[in-house]
Structure formats: C-alpha cells, structure tokens
N, C-alpha and C positions, 0 to 999 in steps of 0.2 A: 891706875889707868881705867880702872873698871868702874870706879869713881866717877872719873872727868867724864866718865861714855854715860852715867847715870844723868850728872848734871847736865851734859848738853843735849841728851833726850828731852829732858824735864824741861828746859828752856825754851827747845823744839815748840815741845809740847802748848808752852805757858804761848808764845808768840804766838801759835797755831788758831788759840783759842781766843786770840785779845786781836790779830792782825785779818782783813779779809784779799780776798783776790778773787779776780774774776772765776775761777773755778769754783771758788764757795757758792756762787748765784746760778755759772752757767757750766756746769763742766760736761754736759755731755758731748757727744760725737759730733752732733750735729752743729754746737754752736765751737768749735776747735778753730776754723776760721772762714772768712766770707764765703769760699769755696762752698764749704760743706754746707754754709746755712741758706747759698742759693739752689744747692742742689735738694737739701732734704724740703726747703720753700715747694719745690716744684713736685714734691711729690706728696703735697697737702690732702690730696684728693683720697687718696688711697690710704694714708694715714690714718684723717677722720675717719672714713669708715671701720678699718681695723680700730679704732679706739672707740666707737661707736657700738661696733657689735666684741667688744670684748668684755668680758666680767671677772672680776677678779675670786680667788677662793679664801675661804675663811682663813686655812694655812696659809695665804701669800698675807695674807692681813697681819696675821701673829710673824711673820719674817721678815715683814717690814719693820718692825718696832727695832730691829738692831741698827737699824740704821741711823738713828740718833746718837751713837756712841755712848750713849749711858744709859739705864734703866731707871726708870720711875718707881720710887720706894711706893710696896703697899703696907699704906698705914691705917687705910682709912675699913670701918665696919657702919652696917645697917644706922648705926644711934647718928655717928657724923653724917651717912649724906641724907638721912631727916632733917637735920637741922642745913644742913649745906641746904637742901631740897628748899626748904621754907626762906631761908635766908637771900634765896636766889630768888625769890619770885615776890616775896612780900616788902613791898619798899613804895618808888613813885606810883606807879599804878592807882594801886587802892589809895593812895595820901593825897595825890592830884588829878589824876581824869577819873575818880566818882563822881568832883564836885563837877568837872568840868562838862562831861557826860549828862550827871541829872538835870544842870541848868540849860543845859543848848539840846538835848534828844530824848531824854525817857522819863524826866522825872523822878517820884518815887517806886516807877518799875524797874531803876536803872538795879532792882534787888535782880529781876529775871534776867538782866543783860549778863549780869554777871553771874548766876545758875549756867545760862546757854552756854556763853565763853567757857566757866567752867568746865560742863560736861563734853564739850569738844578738847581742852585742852587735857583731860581724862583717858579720852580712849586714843590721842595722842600719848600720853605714856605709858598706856598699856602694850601700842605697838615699839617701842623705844625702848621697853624694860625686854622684851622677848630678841630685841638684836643686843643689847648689853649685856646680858646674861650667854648667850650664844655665841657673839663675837666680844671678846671683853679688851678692846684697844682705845686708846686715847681719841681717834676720829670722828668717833660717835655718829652722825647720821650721815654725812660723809663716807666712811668704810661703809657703812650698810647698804647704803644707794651704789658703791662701788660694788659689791659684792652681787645687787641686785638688780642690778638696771643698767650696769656698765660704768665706763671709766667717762664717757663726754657729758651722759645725768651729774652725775659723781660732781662734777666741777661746776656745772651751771649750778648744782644745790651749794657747791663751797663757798664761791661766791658770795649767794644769797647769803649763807651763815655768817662769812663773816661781816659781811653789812649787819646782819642782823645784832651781832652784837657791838660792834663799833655804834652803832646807832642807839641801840638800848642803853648802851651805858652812857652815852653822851646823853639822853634823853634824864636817866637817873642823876646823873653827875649836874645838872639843869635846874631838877626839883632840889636837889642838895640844898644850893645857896639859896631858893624861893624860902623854903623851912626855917633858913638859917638866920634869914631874915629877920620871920615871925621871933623867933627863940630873941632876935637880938630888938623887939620891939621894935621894928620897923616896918614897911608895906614889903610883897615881897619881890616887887621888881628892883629896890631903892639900889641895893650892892648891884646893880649890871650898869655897864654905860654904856647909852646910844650913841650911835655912831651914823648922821643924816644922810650921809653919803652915801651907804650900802642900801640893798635893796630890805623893804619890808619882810618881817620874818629872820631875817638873817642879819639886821642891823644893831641889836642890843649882845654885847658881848661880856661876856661870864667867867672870868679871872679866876673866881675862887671853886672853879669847877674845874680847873684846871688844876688847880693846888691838891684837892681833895684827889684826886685820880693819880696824881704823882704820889701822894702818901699810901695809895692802892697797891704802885706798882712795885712799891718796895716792900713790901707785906707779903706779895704774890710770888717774888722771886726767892723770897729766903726759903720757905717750907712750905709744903702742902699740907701738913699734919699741923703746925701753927698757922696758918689760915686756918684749918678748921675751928681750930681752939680761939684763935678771936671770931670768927665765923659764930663758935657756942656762944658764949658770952653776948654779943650782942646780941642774939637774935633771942636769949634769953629775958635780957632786959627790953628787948623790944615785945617781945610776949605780955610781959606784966604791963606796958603801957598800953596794950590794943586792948587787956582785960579791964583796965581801968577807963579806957574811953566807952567800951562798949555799957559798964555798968555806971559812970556819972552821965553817959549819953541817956539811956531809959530814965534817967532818975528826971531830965530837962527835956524830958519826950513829952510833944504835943500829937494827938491822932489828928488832929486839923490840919496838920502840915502833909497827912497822906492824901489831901483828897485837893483837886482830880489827880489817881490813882499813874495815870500814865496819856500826859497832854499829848501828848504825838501818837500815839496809838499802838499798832506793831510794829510799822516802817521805824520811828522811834527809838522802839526796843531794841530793835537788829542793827541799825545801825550805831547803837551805843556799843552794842556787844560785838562788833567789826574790832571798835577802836579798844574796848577793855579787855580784846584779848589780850594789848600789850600787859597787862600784869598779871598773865600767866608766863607771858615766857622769860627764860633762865631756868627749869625744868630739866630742859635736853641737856645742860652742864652737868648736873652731876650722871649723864651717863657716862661722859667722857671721862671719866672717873674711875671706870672699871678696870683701867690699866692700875690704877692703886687701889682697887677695893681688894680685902682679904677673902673673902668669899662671894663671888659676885654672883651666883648661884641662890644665895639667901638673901643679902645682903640689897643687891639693886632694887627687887620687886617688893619688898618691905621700905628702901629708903624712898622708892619713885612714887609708888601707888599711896602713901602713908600721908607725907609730904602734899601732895596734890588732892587726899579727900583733906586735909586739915587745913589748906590752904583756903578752899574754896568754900568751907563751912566760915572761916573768918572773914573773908569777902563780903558773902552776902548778910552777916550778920550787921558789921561795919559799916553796909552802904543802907541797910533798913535806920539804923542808929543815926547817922547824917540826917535822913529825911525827914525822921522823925522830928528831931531838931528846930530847922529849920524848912519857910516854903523853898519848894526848889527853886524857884528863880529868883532866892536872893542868896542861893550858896555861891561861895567866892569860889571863880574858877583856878586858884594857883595854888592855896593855903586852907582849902576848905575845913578841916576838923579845927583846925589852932582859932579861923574868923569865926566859926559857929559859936564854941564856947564862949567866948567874948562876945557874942552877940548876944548869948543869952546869959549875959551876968556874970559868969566863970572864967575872969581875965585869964586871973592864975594858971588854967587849967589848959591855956594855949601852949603855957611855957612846958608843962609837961607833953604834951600832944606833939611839939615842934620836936623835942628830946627826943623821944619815943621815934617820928616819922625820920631823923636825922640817923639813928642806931638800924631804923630799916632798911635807907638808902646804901650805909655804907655797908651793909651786909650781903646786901644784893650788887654793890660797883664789887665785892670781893672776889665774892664766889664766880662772877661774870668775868673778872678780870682771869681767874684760874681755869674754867673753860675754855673759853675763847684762845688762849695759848695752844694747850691742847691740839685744839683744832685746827690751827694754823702748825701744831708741827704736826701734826698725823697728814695733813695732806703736802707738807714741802718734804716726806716720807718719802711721799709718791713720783715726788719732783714734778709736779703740776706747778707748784708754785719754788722759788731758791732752793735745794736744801739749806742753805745756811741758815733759816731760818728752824729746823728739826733740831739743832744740837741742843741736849740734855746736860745741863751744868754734872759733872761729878760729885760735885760736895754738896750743894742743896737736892739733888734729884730732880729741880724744877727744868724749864724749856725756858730759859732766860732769855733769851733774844726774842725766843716769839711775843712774851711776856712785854716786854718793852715796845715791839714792836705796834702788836694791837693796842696799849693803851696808847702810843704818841698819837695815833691815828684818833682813837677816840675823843681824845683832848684836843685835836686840833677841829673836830665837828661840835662838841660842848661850848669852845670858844664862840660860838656867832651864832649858831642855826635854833628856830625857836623848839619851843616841844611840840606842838601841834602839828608842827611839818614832820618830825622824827618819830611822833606817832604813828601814824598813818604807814608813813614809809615802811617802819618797823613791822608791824601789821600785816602790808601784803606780803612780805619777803617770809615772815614764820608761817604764813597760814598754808604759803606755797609749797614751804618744807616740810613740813608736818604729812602735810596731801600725799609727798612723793613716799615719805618714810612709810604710811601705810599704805602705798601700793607698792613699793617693796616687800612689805609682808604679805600680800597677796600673791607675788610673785614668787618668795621666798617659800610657803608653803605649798604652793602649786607648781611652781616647775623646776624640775632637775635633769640638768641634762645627763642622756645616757638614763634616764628613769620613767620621764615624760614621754609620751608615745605625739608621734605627729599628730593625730587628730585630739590629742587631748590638748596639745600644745594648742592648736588652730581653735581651739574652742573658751580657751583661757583668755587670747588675743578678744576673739569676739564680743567674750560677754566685758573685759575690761573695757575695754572700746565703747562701749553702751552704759557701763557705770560712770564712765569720764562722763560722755557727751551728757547724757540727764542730767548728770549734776552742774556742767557748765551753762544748759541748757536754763535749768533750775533758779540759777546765781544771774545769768542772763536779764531771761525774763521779769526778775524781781527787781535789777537795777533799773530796767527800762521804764517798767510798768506799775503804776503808785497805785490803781484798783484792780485789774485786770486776775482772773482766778484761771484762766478756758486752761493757757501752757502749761497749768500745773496738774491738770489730767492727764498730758499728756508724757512732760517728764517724770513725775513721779511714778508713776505706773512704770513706766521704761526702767527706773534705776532700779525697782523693787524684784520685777522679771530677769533684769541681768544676773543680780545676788541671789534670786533663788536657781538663776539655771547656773549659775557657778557653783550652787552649793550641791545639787542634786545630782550635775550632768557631767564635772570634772571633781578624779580622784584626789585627795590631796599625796603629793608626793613625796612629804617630807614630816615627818612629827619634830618636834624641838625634843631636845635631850635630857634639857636642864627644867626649865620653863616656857610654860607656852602662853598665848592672847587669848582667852578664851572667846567662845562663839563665833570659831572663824567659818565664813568671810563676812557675817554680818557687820561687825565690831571692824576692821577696818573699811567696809565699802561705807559703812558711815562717816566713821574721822575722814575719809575722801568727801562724800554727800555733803558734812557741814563742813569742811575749810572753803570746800570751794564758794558755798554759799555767802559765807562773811566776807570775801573777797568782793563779792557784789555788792555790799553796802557801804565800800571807800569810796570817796570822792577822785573823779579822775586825772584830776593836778598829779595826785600820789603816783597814779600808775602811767603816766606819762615818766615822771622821777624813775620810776620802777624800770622803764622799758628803756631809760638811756645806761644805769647802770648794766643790764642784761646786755646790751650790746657793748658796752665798754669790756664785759666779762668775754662776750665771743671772740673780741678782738686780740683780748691778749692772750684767748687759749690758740688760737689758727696764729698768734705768731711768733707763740713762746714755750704755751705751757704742752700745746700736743705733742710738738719736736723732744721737747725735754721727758715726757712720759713716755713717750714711744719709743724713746732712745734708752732709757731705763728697762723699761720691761723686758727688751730684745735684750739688753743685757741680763739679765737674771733669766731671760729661756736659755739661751748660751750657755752661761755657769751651770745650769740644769741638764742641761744636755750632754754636758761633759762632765756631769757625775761631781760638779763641784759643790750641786745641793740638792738636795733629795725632796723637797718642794719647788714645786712651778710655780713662774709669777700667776701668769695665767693658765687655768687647769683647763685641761682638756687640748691644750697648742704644743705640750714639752712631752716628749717621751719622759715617761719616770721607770724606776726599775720594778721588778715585774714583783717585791715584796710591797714597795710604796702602793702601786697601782692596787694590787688586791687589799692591802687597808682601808683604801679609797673606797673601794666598792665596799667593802663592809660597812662604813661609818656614813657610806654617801656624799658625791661630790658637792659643790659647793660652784662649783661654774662651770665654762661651758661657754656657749655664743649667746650674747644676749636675747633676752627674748623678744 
C-alpha cells in the first residue's frame, strides 16, 4: 500500500511538472475570480505606491530562491566564469559592427570607440561584481535594483533585461548565418530570403538562425556545468583564431590605410561607441551565476573584472588589425575580417576567420541563453512575472521552462528583424540598466534605513538629483548640438560639485562584507555620467522603439504583474507574522522576533522604504 501511495505521488508529481493550469501563471488572491480582480483593479492607486516605496532585503532575496522548487547545483569557480565571462561577450560585436562602425562613423578611431565603450562597460562590472558577491541570487541586477530602488524600478529594469537579451541574441543568432555564409563561400546575405511584402528592416528572414538557437536551447537545459565545458572549448579555439587574425592581420598591415585617422571627428567616435557598446554586453550573465558559483566572494571579482580587462584589450587590438588592412570605407559592413583577408590575397584565411567568428557566436548565443533564464526565473520568484516560469528541473538543476521560454522569443525576433535595428535597440535598453545598477550602489552604500539620519537621507536625494540631471543635461546637449561647447560648462561642473558634495557632506552608511567598488562614489557617478551620455548618440527611430516597449512594460505591471507582487509579499509578511518564517519579505513592514531583529541590527538591515 505504501507502494501504490509512492507511485501515485510520483505520478502526481510527474503530471504536475509536464501539465499547467491556470494557477501556475495566476494563483494569487487577487486573480481567484472576477470579483477579486475588480476589486484589487480599484485599489491600483495605493498598490503602486506601497510597491513603489517598498524595497526588498538581502534575506527576502536569498528566501526567494526556494521558491523554485529545486536548487541550482554550484558547480561553477573563478577559471569557468572567465571564460563564461569572455565567451558571453566576444562574438557578433567585434566580427560585425567594427566593420560596420568604421565604415559609416569613426574610421580607424573606431580603436577609441571601443576603449570608451570599454571603460564604461568596466566600471559597470565593478558595480555588478560588489552586488554579486553581496547578494549571490540568480536575478542579478534585477534583485539588486529590488533590493535598491524598490520593487516598481526592479520591473521597469526587468523588462529592459529581458529585451535586452532576447534582442542580443537575436542580433548574434543574425551574424551566425552572415559568417556562415562566408565559411560556405558565399556573400553573406545569400542563406536569408526576402520577403517584398514586409516592411524594410524586418523583410529578409533567417531560418538558420532559428536552427542554431534551438541547438542552443538544448545545451542550456541539460547542465550548467556542461555548458560551461562547451562554453571552454569553444571559446578556446575561438582564442587561437583572434590570435591568428590578429598576427596574419599585422603581417598584411598598410599604415596608409590609417590616415585620415578619424573622418568624422569626435561626434564619430561617440557615436560609434553608442552602438559598440553592444559587444560588451552579456557580462551582467555570469553574475547571475552566483547562485552556482562556489565561492562567490573569490570567484565573481576575479571571473568579472578578469574577463572584461581581457576582453577589451582584444577589442581594441582587433579593430586596429582591421584598419590596418584595409581603407575604412571599403570594409564590408556584414563579414568584415573573412572580406578583408580575401581582399588582400589571403582567401583561405576567411575560411579560418568565418570558423573562428562562428565558435564566438555560438559561445556567446550560450552563455546568453544560460543568463537570461536565470533571470526570467529570479523575477517569476517574485511573481511579477508567472511563477510557472521559476521551476527548477530536479535532475538537470537548470530553469527549463524559463530556458525554452526566452529562446522561443529570441528566435521568433532573429526570424525577420535586421541587425541594425536590434543594435541600437539593444544599446539604449543596457546602457539604461547599467545607469540604474550603479545608482543602486550609490544608494546601497549611502542609505540604510534605521542608520541614515533624515538630513543625511535629504542630502543623498539632492546631490543624486544633480548627478542625474548634469548628466542628462550633458547627453542632452551633445545630441542636439554638433559645435556648441557653452552647456558643457555648465553641466559638467554641476556633475563634478554633486560627487564631490556626496563624497565629503554624506557618511557612507554601509561597507560591503565580502567585496567592495572601489573609489566610491566617484566610480559609480561615472558609470551613471558615461551611460547616460551614449544614450545621446542613438538615433531617435531606436528610442521611439524603446518608449513603446516601456509602455507595453507599464501596462502589464498596473494590470498583472503589481496585483500578483503585492498579493505575494502580503503573503510572506503574514507567514512572517505568525512566526511561520523568521525573515520578512519586506524588512522593516514584519514584526520579527526580538533574536531575528537584533541580528539584524548587528549585520545591518538591507531595506526599509525606498529612498
């Protein structure tokens, strides 16, 4: 009997996990039936606010993780997310918008575009390694914007996120068959068909970039420890071919093809390095990593910062090598390194070149594909978005559904949309996140509530206040104005006065434990000063695209995701209140017991009412 009660658990079980129903997507209070979800509709007002000024703590962060039903094995140390690190970032980027970049905006400066790019997307993982190492969950700037800025931030960045990578990998999965082209001796539009009837931009569609992303998604759901290990491997042998372009490139180096050094000037430069930010990001993924790093304490701030100088030394070396090559304006804007070589005599040396760019792509549709999971369950965690999408397979340890999830989405944007539009796009949506993530570190070392005195609080608001606006101010003026210098006397001086009266006139309230960002708050009010500034040099088609997604995002949080958050949290203060868990969702709203509470105070809370 005890048998048959085993099997028909197990069966339970097996149906449970393979059948859905409407409580898998909607089970809170609110959506039980019409009644409730016209009465909780009407009381939207008060909602948003409470989810607006509420923040979550590091403790509710780590107590969300059981809500997946299974645990993510750590498998992973410092050597895997180096190479995860590099693997996730070195692919289309540098293989297709250097050429595309040097020919239409900078030239052979397009080496400075991507220095600049670089060093912003630099002290972007300096702030990303200090919340990884601090809060070590699958959500990665998501939880840290929850933790920091509240739960309504938290969603508009999730969002962004995941556009961000549904996009980027569509854009990768794009260049895929461009390469593949090359390698199979063809031009590299030849494998797409047009299609007259759709609109330009979005009329040539890409089969085999749909193929490639489906071979992704079964990779990404069997193990995270064998992703990494194909993950090694290729980006091993994509290492020996960037070594190989880089020294037969010098060997077929003309210094003639440097001069004029930079045809468009600065405006140029900046605006190259707008669009080459796309081949820094996939970075932020192996934070989300920390739920299976074994020491994320050692581990992150060696795999992040390691990963991101080695990246960016390859970059710029790579795009000097191109130029050298060839004059900029006759690099092919799809297939640039594989047309150079064959332009300059070394057919053969495309077919290695294609190999090499094809082993980059698919290293970085990997590691993206393993992220972006992640992150889609760490926030269906929070029930902002289904839970159904959080469950943790048991036997691989991976987030299989979310896994299937974001690549169908991907591969349904790779199908038609071209790269130039999904650049751009890609572009405003990280530079946006990045901004937010280091002013959560600004926040996170300056305000704690219950530590923070009100006028140090009011004085944090103010100078933050004045490091935004300069810097929007800054980005502003640069978009509007192609000679104009006067605004920038008067915003820079403003951002400089903010960060120094931030530094001198509010105490910091919090040191990190583990790891910290050094030279704060210089070092994030910068990463803020330069995101926001590249945002100034996209074209405004992008942020038109950009502004109808954002309202698509408000739509669905005011008529889904706040009821379903709000109705979550209330439950977990409840179970808190009646002693059923000894962490609060939100800290500082739950009586806890008076041993909880004084650990609290030792160790220092983590929320509080937003700032």
């Amino acid at each position: 009997m005890e048998g048959d009660d085993k099997s028909e658990s197990s069966g339970l079980r097996k149906r449970r996990m393979c059948s859905c129903t409407k409580d898998d997507f909607l089970p809170e209070e609110s959506f039980k039936s019409w009644g409730n979800y016209v009465s909780a509709f009407k009381q939207t007002p008060a909602r948003l606010l409470d989810r607006v000024t509420t923040r979550s703590s590091l403790e509710a962060e780590l107590e969300v993780k059981a809500r997946s039903g299974g645990q993510m094995k750590k498998t992973l140390n410092w050597w895997d997310l180096i190479w995860f690190g590099m693997g996730a970032v070195i692919g289309a980027g540098i293989f297709v918008l250097t050429g595309q970049e040097a020919h239409n905006h900078a030239g052979p400066a397009v080496v400075l575009s991507y220095a600049f790019s670089g060093l912003s997307a630099l002290l972007s993982v300096f702030c990303y390694t200090e919340f990884a190492v601090e809060i070590p969950v699958a959500g990665g700037s998501f939880a840290y914007l929850r933790v920091e800025l509240g739960d309504f931030v938290a969603f508009i960045a999730a969002g962004n996120i995941l556009l961000e990578y549904i996009i980027g990998g569509a854009a990768v999965a794009r260049s895929w068959t461009s390469y593949f082209a090359t390698l199979c001796n063809h031009q590299p539009e030849d494998f797409r068909f047009q299609v007259d009837g759709l609109a330009k931009d979005f009329n040539q569609l890409d089969p085999i970039a749909v193929g490639v992303i489906i071979v992704i998604c079964i990779f990404a759901v069997l193990s995270t420890k064998g992703s990494s290990r194909l993950n090694y491997i290729a980006s091993v042998v994509h290492m020996v071919v960037i070594i190989f372009i880089i020294i037969a490139g010098f060997i077929k180096a003309d210094t003639k093809n440097y001069t004029p050094f930079a045809p468009h000037e600065v405006r140029g430069i900046f605006k190259a390095s707008a669009v080459l930010f796309f081949a820094y990001v996939g970075f932020d993924a192996v934070s989300t990593m920390a739920e299976e790093t074994k020491n994320p304490a050692r581990d992150i701030p060696i795999g992040l910062v390691g990963s991101m100088v080695i990246t960016t030394t390859i970059y710029c070396v790579l795009a000097v090598v191109l130029c050298l090559m060839q004059p900029y304006d006759d690099i092919d804007v799809n297939a640039p390194f594989s047309v150079a070589f064959k332009k300059v005599g070394w057919g053969w040396a495309q077919y290695v070149v294609a190999a090499g760019a094809l082993k980059g792509m698919t290293s970085v549709l990997l590691v993206s594909a393993v992220g972006q999971a992640r992150y889609l369950t760490h926030i269906a965690r929070t029930h902002m978005m289904p839970p159904w999408f959080a469950r943790v397979d048991p036997k691989t340890g991976t987030p299989i559904i979310a896994t299937i999830v974001m690549l169908a989405a991907t591969a349904v944007i790779a199908f038609f949309t071209d790269l130039g539009v999904l650049a751009n796009l890609l572009s405003i949506a990280t530079l946006f996140i990045f901004m937010l993530v280091a002013l959560a570190l600004i926040v996170r070392r300056y305000y704690v509530s219950g530590v923070t005195t009100e006028g140090n609080r009011r004085k944090l608001v103010v100078f933050l206040v004045l490091i935004l606006a300069s810097s929007i101010g800054t980005s502003l003026y640069w978009g509007v104005s192609e000679d104009g210098w006067i605004g920038y006397c008067v915003t820079v001086p403003v951002w400089i006065l903010a960060t120094v009266g931030l530094w001198l006139l509010v105490p910091q309230a919090r040191a990190p434990k583990l790891w910290g960002v050094p030279l704060v708050p210089w070092l994030p009010s910068a990463s803020i000063a330069i995101n926001i500034f590249l945002l100034g040099s996209i074209d405004g088609k992008s942020f038109v695209r950009f502004s109808v997604w954002s309202a698509f995002l408000l739509v669905y949080y005011l008529l889904f995701g706040l009821h379903a958050s709000y109705d979550t949290a209330k439950l977990y203060e409840l179970e808190a209140a009646q002693g059923k868990t000894y962490r609060n969702v939100e800290e500082g709203r739950v009586p806890q017991p008076a041993a909880a509470a004084e650990e609290d105070k030792t160790v220092g809370a983590d929320g509080g009412n937003a700032l």
